[in-house]
C-alpha positions as CSV (number, residue, x, y, z in Angstrom):
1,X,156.3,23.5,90.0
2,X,152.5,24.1,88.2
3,X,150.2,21.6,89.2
4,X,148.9,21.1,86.0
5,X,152.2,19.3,85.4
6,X,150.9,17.2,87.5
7,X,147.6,16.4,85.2
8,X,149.7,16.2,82.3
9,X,151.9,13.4,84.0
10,X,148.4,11.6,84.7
11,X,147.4,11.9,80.9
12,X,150.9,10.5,79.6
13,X,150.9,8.1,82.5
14,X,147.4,6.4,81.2
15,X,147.8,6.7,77.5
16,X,151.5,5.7,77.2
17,X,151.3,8.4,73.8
18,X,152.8,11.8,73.7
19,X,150.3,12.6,71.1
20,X,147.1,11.5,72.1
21,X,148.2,12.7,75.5
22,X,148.7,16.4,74.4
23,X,145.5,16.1,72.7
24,X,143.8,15.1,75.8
25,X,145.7,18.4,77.5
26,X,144.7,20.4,74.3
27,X,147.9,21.2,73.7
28,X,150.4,20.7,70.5
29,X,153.2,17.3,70.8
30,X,156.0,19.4,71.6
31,X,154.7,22.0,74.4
32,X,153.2,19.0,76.4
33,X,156.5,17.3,76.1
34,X,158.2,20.6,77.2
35,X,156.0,20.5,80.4
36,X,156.9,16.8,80.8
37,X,160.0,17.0,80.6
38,X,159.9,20.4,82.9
39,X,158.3,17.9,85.5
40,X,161.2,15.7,85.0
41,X,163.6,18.4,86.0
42,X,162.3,19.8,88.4
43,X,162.2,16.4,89.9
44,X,165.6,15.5,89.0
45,X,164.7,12.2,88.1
46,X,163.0,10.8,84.7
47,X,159.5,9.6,84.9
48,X,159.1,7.8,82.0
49,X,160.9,5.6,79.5
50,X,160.9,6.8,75.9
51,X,163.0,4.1,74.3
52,X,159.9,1.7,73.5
53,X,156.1,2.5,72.0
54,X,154.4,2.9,74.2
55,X,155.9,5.2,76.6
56,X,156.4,3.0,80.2
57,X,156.9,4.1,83.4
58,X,160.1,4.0,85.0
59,X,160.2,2.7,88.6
60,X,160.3,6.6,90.1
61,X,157.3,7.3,87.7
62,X,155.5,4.1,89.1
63,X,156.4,5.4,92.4
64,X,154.9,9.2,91.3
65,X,151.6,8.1,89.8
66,X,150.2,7.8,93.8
67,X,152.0,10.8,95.1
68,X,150.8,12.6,92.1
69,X,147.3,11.7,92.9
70,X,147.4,12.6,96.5
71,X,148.8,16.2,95.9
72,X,145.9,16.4,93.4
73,X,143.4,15.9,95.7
74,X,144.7,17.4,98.8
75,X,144.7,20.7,96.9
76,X,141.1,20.1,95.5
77,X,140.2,20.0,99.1
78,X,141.6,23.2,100.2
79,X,138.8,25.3,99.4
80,X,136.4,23.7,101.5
81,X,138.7,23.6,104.2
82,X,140.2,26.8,103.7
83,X,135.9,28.1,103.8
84,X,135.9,25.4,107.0
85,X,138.5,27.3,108.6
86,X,137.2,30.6,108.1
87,X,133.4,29.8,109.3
88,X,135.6,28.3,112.5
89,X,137.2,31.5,113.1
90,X,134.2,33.5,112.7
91,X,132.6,31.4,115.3
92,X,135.6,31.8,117.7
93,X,136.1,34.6,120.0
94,X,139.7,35.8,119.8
95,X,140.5,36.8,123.3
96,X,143.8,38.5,124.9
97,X,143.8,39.0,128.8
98,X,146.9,40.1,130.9
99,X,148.8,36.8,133.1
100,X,147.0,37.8,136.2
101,X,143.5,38.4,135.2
102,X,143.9,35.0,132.9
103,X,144.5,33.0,136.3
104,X,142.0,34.7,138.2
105,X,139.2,36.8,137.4
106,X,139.0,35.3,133.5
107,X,137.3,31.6,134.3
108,X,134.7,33.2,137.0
109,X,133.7,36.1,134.5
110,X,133.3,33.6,131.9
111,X,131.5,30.9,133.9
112,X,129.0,33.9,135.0
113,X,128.2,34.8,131.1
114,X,127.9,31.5,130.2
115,X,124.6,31.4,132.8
116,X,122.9,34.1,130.9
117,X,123.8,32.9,127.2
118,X,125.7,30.2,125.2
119,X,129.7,31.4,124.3
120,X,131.0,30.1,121.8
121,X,135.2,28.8,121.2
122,X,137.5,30.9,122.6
123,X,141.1,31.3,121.8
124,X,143.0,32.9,124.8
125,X,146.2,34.6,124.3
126,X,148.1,35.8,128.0
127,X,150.5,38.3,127.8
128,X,151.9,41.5,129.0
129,X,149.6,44.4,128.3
130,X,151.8,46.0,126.2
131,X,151.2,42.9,124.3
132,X,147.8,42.4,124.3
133,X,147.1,46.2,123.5
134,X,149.5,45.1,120.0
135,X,147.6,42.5,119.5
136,X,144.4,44.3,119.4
137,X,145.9,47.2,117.3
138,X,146.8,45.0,114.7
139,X,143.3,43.2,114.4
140,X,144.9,39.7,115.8
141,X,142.5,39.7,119.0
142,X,138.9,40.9,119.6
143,X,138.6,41.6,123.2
144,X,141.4,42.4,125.8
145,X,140.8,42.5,129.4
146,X,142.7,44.3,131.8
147,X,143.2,46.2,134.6
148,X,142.3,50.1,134.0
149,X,142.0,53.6,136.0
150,X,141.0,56.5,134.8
151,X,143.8,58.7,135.4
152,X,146.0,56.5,133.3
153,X,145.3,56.1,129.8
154,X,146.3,53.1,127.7
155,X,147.9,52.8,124.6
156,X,144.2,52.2,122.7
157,X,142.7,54.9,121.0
158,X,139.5,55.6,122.4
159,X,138.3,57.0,119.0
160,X,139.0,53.4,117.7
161,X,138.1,51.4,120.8
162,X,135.9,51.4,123.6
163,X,135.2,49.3,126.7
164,X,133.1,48.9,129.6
165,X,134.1,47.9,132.9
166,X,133.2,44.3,134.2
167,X,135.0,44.3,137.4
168,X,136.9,46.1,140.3
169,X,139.9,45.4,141.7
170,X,142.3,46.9,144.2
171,X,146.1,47.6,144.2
172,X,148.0,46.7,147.3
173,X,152.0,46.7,148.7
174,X,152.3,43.1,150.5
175,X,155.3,41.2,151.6
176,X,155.8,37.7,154.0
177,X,155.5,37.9,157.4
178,X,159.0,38.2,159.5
179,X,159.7,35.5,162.5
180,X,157.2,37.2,165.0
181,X,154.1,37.3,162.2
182,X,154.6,41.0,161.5
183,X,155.3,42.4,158.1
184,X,159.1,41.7,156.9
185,X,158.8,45.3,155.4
186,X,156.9,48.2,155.8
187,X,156.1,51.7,153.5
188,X,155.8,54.7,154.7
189,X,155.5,58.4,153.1
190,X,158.5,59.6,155.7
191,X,160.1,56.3,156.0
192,X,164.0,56.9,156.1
193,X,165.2,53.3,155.8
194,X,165.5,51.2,152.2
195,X,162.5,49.2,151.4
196,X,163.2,46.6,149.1
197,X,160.9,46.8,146.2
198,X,159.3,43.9,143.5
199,X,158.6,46.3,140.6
200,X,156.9,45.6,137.7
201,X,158.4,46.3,134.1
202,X,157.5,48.0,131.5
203,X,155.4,46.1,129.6
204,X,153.0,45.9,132.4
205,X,150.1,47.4,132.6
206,X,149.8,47.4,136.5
207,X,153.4,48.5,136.9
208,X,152.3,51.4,134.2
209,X,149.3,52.4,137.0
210,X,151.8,51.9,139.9
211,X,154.5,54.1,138.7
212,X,151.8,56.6,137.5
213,X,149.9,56.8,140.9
214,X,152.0,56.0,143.1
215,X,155.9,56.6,142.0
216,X,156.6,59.4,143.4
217,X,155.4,58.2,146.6
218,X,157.6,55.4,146.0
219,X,161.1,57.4,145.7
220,X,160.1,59.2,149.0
221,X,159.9,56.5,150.7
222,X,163.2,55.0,149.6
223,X,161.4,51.9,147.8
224,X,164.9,50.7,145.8
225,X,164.0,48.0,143.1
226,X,165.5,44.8,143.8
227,X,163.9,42.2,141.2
228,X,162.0,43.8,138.1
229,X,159.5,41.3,135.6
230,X,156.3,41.5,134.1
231,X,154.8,38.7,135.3
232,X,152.8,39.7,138.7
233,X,152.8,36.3,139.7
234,X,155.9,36.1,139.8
235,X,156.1,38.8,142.1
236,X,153.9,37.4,144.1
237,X,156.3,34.0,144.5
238,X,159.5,36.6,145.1
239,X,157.5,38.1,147.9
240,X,156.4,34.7,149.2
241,X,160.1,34.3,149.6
242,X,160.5,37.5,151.6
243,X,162.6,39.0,148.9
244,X,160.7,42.7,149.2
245,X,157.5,44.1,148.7
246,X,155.2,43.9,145.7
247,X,152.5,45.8,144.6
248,X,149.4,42.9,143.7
249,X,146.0,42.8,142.5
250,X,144.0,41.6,145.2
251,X,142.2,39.6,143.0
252,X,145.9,37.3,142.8
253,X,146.6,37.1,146.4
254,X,143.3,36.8,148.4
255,X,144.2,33.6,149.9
256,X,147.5,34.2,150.8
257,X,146.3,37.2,153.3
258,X,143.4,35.3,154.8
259,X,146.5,32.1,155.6
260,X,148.9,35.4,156.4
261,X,151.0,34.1,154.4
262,X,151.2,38.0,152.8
263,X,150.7,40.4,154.8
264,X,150.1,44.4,154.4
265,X,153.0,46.3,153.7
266,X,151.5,49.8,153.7
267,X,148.6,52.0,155.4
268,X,145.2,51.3,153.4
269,X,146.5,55.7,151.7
270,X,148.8,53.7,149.5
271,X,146.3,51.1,148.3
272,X,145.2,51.8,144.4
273,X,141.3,51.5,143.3
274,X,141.2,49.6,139.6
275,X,138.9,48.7,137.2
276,X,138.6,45.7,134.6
277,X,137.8,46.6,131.7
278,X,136.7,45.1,128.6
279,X,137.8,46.4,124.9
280,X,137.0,45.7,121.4
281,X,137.2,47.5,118.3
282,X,134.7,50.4,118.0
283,X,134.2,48.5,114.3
284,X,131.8,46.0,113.2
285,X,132.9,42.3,114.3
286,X,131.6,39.2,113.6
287,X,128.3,38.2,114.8
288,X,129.6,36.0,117.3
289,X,131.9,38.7,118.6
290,X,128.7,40.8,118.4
291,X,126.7,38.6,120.3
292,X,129.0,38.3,122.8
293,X,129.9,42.2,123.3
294,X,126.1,42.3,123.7
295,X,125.8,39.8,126.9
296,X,129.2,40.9,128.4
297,X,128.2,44.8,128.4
298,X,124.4,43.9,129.3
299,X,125.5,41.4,132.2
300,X,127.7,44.5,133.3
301,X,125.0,46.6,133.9
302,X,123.2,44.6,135.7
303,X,125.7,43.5,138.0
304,X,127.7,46.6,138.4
305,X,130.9,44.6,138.1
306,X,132.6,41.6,140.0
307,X,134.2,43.3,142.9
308,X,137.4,41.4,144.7
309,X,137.5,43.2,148.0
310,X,138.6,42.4,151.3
């Protein structure tokens, strides 16, 4: 359908004449009743009655004068609410942060820049990091944060994104405590028995530094995979179960070693030092993504980092 139908409806609707309605439309008689008529079918109903002088209205025409009049000025609006939209998501800080840092060290890290300056609105996608590393490839997020080391790379381009670290973290093999309080399983680098293991898929980033620093490790100590996700806290609940041992950011599972509701599964050798790092686009982004780049990296420096230790 083209909206101006829509205005030539209006014209006919008010004058009752084909003529002086065309004239109105400057347009000749028979191409405004063409575009009447192409109304009509694309309707599927008739609009008007042509057997009298003037033209009248049939009931769905009647009917069609409001509804014409609201699509009218609906889509006069949309360009001050299309402008209204954009100004709103220049303003907003499009975030994406990994599950576990979204529960945990996200609202703290926030809370502490919000001392120092005002943050704007803030739409938070959590994901996997394969996810979140897409997302800011393709331009749909600004910022990601996530656990990082240095001897694993990432899948962003550091010619096209850099970052700077705003927190530590630490890597650790836990599982539930057995009947006497002791750890239900145990790793060790000779260990001859099965360990059963709460790995980490694919898509995650901490199961991508795991495997990398610590997978062949793993296979000599006969850790055999029994449940496999993405999601560390889910893990986290299969250990709570006693179903095997996961590997966990510290930062998730502080308060379930102080209750002893986790305990250690390894020697302190197998525990993994992390960073969390915050990246954006080494491009120009809006001045309120600018802004905040500014106080996140400058409230790094002078804090050295949020550290989660024991």
């Amino acid at each position: 359908m083209n909206l101006s139908w829509l205005e030539d409806f209006q014209a006919l609707a008010a004058s009752g004449n084909f003529s002086r309605a065309a004239e109105q439309r400057h347009m000749t008689q028979p191409a405004f009743g063409r575009r009447i008529k192409a109304l009509e079918e694309w309707l599927g109903v008739s609009l008007f009655d042509r057997s009298g002088h003037p033209v009248s209205l049939t009931e769905t025409g009647q009917w069609f004068v409001s509804v014409a009049q609201d699509i009218l000025q609906r889509v006069a609006r949309v360009p001050e609410e299309a402008r209204a939209v954009a100004d709103a998501s220049a303003a907003s800080l499009r975030f994406a942060a990994t599950h576990a840092l979204s529960l945990t060290f996200l609202p703290t890290w926030l809370r502490s820049l919000e001392s120092i300056a005002p943050i704007g609105p803030i739409q938070l996608v959590s994901d996997v990091a394969l996810h979140c590393e897409a997302l800011m490839q393709q331009g749909r997020a600004q910022f990601l944060l996530c656990h990082a080391h240095a001897d694993v790379p990432g899948r962003l381009d550091p010619a096209d994104f850099s970052s700077v670290r705003v927190g530590t973290d630490t890597l650790l093999p836990v599982c539930a405590p057995d009947t006497a309080g002791k750890p239900r399983y145990l790793l060790s680098h000779t260990g001859k028995t099965a360990v059963p293991l709460l790995a980490f898929s694919t898509e995650s980033g901490l199961g991508r530094i795991v495997r990398a620093l610590r997978g062949e490790a793993l296979d000599k100590a006969h850790a055999e995979p029994v449940f496999t996700a993405h999601l560390a806290t889910f893990l986290k609940s299969m250990a709570l179960e006693g179903r095997g041992v996961a590997w966990l950011p510290l930062s998730l599972i502080e308060d379930e070693l102080r209750e002893g509701r986790l305990l250690h599964a390894s020697q302190r050798s197998w525990w993994v030092e992390v960073e969390i790092h915050l990246f954006r686009r080494s491009s120009t982004e809006p001045a309120a993504a600018e802004a905040f780049w500014r106080v996140a990296s400058g409230a790094q420096h002078k804090s050295n980092g949020v550290h989660h230790g024991l």
